[in-house]
TIMI-359127 format. One record per atom (N, C-alpha, C, O, CB): residue number from 0; residue in three letters; x, y, z; atom name. Coordinates in nm, 3 decimals. Glycine has a CB too. Layout:
N
resi/resn/x/y/z/name
NUM/ALA/X/Y/Z/CA;
...
This chain:
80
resi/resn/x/y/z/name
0/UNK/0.083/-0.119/0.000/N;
0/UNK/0.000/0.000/0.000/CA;
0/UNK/0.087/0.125/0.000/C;
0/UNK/0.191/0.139/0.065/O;
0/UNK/-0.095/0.000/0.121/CB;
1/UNK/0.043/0.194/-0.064/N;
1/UNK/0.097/0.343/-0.085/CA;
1/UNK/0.287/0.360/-0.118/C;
1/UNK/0.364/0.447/-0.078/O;
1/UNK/0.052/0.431/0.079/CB;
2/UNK/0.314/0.233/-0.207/N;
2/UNK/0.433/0.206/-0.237/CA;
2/UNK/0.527/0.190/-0.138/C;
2/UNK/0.644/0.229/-0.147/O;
2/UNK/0.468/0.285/-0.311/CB;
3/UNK/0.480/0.136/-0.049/N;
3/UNK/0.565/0.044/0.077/CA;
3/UNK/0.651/-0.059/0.065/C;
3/UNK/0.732/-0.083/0.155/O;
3/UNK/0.485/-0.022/0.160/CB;
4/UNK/0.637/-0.175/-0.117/N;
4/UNK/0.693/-0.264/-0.096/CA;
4/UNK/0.560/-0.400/-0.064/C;
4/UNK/0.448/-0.389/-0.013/O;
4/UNK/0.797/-0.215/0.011/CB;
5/UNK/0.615/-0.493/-0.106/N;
5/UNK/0.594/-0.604/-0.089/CA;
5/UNK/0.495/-0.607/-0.228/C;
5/UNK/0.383/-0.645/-0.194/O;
5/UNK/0.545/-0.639/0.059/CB;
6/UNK/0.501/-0.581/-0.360/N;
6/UNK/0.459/-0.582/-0.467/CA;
6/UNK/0.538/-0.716/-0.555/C;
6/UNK/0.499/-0.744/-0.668/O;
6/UNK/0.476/-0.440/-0.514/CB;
7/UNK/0.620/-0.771/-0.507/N;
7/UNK/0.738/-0.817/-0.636/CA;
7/UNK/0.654/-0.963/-0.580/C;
7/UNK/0.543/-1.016/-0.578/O;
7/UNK/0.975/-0.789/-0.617/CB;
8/UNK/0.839/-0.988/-0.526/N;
8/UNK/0.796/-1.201/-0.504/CA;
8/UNK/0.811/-1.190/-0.380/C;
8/UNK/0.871/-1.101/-0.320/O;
8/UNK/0.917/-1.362/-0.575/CB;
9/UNK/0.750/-1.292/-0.334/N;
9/UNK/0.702/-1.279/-0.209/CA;
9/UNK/0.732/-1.428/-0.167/C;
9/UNK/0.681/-1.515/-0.237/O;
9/UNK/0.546/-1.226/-0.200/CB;
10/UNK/0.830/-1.474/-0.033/N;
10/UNK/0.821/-1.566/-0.017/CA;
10/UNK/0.702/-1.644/0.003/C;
10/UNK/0.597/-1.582/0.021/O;
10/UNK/0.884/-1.565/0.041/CB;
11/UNK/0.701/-1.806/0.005/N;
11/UNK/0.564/-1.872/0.043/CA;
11/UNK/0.518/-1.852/0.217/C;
11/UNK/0.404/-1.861/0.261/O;
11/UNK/0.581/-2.049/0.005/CB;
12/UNK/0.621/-1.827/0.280/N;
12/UNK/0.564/-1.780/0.436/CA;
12/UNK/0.509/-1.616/0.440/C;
12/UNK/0.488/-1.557/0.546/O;
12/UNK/0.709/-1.794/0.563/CB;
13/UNK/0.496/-1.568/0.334/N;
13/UNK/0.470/-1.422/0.330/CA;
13/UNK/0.305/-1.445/0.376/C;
13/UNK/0.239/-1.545/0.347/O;
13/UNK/0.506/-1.336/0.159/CB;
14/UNK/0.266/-1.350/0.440/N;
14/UNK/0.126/-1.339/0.523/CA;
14/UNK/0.037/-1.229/0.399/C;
14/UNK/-0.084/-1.245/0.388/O;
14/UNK/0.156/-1.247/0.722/CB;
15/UNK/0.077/-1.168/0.352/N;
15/UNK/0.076/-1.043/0.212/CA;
15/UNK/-0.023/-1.149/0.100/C;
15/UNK/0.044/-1.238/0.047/O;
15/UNK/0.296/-0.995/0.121/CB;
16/UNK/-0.087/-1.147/0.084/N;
16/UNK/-0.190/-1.219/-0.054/CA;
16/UNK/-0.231/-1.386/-0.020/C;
16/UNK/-0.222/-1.451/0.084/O;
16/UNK/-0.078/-1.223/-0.233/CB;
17/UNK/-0.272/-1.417/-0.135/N;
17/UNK/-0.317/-1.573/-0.108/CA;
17/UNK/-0.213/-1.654/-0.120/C;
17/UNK/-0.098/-1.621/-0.148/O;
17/UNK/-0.423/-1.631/-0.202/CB;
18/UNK/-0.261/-1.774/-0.098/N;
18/UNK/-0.171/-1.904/-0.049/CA;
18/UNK/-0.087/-1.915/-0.183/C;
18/UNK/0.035/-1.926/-0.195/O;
18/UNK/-0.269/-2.067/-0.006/CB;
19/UNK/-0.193/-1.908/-0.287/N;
19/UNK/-0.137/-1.903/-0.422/CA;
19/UNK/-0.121/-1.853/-0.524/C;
19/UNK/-0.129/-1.888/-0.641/O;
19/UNK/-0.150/-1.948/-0.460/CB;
20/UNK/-0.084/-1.723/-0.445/N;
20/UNK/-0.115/-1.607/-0.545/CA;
20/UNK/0.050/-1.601/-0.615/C;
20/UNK/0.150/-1.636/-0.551/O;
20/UNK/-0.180/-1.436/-0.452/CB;
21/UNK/0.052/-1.540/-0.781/N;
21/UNK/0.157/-1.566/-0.900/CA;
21/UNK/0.238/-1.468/-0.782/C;
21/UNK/0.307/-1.562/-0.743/O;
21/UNK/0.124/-1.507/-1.105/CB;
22/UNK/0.261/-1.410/-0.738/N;
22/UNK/0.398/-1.326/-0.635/CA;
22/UNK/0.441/-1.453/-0.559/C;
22/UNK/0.563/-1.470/-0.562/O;
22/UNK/0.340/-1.175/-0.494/CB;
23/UNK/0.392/-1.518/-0.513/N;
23/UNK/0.452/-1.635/-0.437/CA;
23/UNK/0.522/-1.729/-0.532/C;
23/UNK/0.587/-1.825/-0.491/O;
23/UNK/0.341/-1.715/-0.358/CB;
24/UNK/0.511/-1.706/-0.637/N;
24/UNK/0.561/-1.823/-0.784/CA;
24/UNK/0.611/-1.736/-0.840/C;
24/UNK/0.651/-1.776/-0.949/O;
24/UNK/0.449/-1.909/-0.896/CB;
25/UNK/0.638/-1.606/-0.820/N;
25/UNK/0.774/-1.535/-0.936/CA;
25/UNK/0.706/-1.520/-1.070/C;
25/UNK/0.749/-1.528/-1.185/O;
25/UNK/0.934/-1.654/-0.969/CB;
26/UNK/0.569/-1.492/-1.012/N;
26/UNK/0.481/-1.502/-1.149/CA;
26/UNK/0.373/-1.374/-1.153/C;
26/UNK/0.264/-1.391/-1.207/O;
26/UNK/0.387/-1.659/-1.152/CB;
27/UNK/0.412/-1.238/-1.090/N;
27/UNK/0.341/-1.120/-1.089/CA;
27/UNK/0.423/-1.024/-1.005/C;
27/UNK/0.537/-1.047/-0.964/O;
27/UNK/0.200/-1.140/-1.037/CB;
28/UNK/0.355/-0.914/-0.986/N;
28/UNK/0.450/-0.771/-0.977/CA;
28/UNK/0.321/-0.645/-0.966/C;
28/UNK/0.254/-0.588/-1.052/O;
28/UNK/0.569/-0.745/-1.156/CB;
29/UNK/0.323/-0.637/-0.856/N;
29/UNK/0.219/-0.508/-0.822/CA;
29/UNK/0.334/-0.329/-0.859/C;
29/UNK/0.423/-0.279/-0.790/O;
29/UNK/0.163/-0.531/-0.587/CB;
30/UNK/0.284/-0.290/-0.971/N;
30/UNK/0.404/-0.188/-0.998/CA;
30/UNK/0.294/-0.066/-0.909/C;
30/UNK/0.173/-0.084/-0.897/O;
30/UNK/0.459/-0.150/-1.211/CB;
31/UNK/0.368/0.053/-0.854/N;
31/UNK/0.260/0.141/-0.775/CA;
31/UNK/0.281/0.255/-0.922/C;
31/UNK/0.375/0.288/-0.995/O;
31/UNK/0.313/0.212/-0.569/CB;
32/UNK/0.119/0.289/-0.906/N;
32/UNK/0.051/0.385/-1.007/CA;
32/UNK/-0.055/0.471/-0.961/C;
32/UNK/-0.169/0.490/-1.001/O;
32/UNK/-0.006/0.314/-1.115/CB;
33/UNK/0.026/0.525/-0.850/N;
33/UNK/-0.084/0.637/-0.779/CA;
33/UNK/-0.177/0.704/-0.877/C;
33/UNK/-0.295/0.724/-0.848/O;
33/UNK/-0.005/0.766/-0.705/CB;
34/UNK/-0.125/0.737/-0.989/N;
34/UNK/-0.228/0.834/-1.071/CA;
34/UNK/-0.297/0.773/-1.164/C;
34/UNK/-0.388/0.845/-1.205/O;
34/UNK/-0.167/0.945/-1.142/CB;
35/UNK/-0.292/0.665/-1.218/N;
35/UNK/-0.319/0.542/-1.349/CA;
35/UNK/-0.273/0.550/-1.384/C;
35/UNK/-0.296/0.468/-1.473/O;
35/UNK/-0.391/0.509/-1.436/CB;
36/UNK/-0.169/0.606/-1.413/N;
36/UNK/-0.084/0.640/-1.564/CA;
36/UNK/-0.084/0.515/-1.654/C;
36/UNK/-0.132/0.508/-1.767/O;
36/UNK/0.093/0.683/-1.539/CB;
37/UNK/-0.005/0.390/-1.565/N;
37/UNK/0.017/0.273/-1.654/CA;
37/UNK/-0.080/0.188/-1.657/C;
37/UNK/-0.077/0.095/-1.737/O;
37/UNK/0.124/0.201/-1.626/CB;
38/UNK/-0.196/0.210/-1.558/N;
38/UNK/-0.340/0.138/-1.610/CA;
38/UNK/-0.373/0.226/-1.714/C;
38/UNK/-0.381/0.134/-1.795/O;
38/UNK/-0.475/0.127/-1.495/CB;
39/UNK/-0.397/0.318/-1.778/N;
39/UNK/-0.435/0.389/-1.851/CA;
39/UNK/-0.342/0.415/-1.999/C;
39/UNK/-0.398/0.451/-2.103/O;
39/UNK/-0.457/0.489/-1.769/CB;
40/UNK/-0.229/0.396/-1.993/N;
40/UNK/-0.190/0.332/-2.114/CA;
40/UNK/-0.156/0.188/-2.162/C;
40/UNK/-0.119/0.155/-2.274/O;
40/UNK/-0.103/0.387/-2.137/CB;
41/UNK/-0.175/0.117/-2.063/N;
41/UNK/-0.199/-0.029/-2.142/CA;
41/UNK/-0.310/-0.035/-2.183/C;
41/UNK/-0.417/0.025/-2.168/O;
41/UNK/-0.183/-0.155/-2.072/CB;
42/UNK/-0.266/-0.131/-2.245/N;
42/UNK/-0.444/-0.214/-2.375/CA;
42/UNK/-0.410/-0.319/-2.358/C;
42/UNK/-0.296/-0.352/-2.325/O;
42/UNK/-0.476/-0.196/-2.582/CB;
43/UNK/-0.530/-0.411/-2.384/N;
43/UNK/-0.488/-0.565/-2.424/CA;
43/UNK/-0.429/-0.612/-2.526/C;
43/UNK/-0.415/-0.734/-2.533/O;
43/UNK/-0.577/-0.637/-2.432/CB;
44/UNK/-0.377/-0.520/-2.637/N;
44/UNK/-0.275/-0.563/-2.751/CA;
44/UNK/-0.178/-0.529/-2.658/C;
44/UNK/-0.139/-0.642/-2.628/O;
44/UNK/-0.270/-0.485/-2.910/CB;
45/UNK/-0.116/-0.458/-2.597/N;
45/UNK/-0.021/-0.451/-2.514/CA;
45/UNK/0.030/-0.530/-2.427/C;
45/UNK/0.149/-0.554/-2.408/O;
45/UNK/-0.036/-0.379/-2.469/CB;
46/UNK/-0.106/-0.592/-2.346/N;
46/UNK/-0.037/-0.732/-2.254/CA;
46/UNK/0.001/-0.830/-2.360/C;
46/UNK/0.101/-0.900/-2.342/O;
46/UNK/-0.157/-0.822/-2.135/CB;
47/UNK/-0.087/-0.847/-2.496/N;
47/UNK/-0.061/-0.961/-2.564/CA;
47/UNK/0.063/-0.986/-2.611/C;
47/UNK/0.129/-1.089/-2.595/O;
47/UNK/-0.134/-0.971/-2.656/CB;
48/UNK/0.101/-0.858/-2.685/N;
48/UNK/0.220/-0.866/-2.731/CA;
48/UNK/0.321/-0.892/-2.647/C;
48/UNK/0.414/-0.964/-2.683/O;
48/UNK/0.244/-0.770/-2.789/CB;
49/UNK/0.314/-0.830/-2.509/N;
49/UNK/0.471/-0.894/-2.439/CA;
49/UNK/0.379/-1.047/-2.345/C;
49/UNK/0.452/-1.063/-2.247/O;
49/UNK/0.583/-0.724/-2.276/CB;
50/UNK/0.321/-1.100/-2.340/N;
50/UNK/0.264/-1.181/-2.294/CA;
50/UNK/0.210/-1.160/-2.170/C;
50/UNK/0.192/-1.272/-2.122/O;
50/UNK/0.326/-1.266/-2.303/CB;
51/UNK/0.187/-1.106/-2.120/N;
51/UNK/0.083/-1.034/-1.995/CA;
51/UNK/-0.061/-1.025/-1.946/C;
51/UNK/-0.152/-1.003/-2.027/O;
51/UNK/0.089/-0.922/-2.005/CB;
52/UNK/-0.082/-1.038/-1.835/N;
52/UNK/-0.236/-1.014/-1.824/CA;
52/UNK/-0.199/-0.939/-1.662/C;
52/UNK/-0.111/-0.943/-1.576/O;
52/UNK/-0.360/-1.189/-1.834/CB;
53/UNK/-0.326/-0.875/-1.688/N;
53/UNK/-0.350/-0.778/-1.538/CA;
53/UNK/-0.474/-0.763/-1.441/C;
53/UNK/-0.585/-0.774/-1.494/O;
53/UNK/-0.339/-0.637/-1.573/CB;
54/UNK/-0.470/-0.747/-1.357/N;
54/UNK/-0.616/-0.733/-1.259/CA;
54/UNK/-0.646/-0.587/-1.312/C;
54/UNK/-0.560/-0.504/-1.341/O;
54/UNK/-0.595/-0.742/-1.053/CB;
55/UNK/-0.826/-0.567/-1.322/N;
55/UNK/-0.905/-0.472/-1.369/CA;
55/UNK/-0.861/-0.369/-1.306/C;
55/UNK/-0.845/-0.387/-1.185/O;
55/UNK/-1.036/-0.491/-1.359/CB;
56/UNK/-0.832/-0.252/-1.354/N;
56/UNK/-0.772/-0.116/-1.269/CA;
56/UNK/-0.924/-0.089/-1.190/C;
56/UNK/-0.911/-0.008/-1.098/O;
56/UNK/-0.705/0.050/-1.394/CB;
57/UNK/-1.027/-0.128/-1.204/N;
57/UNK/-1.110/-0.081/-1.039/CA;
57/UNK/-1.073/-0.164/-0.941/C;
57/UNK/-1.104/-0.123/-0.829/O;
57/UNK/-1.283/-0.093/-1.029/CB;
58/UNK/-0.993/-0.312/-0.948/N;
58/UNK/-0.955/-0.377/-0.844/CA;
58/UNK/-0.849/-0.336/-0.793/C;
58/UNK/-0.825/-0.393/-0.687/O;
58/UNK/-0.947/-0.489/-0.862/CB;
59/UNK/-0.737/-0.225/-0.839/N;
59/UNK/-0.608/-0.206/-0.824/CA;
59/UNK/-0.600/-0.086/-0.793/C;
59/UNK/-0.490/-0.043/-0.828/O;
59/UNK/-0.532/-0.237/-0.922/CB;
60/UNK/-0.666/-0.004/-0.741/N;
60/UNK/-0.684/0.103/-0.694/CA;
60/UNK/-0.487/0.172/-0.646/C;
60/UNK/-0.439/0.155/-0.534/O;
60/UNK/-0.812/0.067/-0.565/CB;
61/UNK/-0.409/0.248/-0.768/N;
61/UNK/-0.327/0.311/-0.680/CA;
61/UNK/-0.210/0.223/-0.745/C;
61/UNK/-0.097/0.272/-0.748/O;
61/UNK/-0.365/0.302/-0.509/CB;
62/UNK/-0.224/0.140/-0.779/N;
62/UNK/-0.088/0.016/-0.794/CA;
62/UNK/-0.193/-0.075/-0.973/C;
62/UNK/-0.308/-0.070/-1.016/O;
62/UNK/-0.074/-0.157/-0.559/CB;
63/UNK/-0.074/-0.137/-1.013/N;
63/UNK/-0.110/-0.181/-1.168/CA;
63/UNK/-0.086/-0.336/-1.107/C;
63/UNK/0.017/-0.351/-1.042/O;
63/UNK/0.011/-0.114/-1.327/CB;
64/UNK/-0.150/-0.421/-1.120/N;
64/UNK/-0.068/-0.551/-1.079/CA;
64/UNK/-0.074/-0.612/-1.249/C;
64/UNK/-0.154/-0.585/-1.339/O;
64/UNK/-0.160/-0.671/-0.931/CB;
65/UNK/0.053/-0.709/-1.249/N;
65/UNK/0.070/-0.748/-1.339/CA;
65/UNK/0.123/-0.854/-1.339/C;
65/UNK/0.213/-0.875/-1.258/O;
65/UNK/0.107/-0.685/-1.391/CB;
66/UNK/0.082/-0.963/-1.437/N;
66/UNK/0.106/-1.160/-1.391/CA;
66/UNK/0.168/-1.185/-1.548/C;
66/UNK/0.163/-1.096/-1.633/O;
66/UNK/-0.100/-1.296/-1.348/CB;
67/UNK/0.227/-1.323/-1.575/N;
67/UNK/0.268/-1.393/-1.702/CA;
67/UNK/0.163/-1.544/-1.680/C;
67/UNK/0.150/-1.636/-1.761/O;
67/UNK/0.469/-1.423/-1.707/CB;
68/UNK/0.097/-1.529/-1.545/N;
68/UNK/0.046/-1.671/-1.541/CA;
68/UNK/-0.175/-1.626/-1.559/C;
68/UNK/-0.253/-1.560/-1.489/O;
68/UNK/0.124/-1.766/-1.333/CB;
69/UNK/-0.191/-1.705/-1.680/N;
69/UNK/-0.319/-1.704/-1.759/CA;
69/UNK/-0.433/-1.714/-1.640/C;
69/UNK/-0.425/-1.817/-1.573/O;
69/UNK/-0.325/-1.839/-1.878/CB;
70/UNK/-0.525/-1.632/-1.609/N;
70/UNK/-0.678/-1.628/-1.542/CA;
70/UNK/-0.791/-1.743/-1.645/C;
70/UNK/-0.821/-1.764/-1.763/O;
70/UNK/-0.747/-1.427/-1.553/CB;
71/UNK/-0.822/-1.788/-1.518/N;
71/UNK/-0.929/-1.866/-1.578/CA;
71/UNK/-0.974/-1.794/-1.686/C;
71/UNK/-0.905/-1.819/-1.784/O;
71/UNK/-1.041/-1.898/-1.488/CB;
72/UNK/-1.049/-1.726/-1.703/N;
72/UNK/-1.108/-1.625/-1.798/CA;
72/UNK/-1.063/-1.656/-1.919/C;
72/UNK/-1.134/-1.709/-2.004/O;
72/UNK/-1.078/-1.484/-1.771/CB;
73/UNK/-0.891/-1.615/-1.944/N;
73/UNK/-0.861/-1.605/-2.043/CA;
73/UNK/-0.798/-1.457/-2.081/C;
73/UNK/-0.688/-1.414/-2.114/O;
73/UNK/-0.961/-1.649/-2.102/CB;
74/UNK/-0.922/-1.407/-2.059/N;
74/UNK/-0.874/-1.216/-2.070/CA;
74/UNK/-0.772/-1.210/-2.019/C;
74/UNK/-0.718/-1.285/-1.938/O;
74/UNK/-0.960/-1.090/-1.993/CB;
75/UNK/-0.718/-1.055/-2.096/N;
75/UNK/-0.579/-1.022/-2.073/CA;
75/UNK/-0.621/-0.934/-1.951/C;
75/UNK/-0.561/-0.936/-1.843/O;
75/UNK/-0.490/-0.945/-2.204/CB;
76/UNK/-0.712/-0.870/-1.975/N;
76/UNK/-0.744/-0.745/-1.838/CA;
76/UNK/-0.867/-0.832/-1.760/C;
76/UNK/-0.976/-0.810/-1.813/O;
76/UNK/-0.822/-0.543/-1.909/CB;
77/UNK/-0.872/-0.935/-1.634/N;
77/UNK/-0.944/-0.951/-1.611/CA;
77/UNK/-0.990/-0.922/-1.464/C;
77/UNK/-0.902/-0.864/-1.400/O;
77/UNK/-0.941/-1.031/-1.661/CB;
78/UNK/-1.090/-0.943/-1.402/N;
78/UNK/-1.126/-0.946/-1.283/CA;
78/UNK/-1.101/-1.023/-1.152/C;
78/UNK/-1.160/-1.131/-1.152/O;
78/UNK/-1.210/-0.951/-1.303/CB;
79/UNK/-1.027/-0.998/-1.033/N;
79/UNK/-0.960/-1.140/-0.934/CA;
79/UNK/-1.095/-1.207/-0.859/C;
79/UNK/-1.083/-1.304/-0.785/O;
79/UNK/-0.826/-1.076/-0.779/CB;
């Protein structure tokens, strides 16, 4: 929160997200984006092309999170 840290990888004893959430697997990255900037210039040709998908910027309030590992869904921008 409020660019404190603990966005990257996160050991598996980390108390910070779910049991199995992609930071515990070296498989996401909460970047902080107080203003949107970088929710607001990505697109989903953008995650596609470098292979990416992200949680919906109304779930990410402040911070962009960003994974290489696929949501049920499918979508590149989807909902947690």
């Amino acid at each position: 929160k409020g660019g404190s840290g603990d966005g990257g990888f996160r050991l598996p004893s980390a108390t910070t997200g779910a049991a199995k959430s992609s930071h515990k697997e070296a498989r996401a990255v909460d970047v902080f984006d107080p203003y949107e900037d970088l929710d607001n210039w990505i697109t989903d040709e953008i995650l596609e092309e470098f292979g990416l998908y992200r949680e919906h910027p109304d779930s990410t309030p402040g911070w962009c999170h960003l994974t290489i590992r696929r949501p049920m869904s499918g979508r590149r921008t989807f909902n947690p």
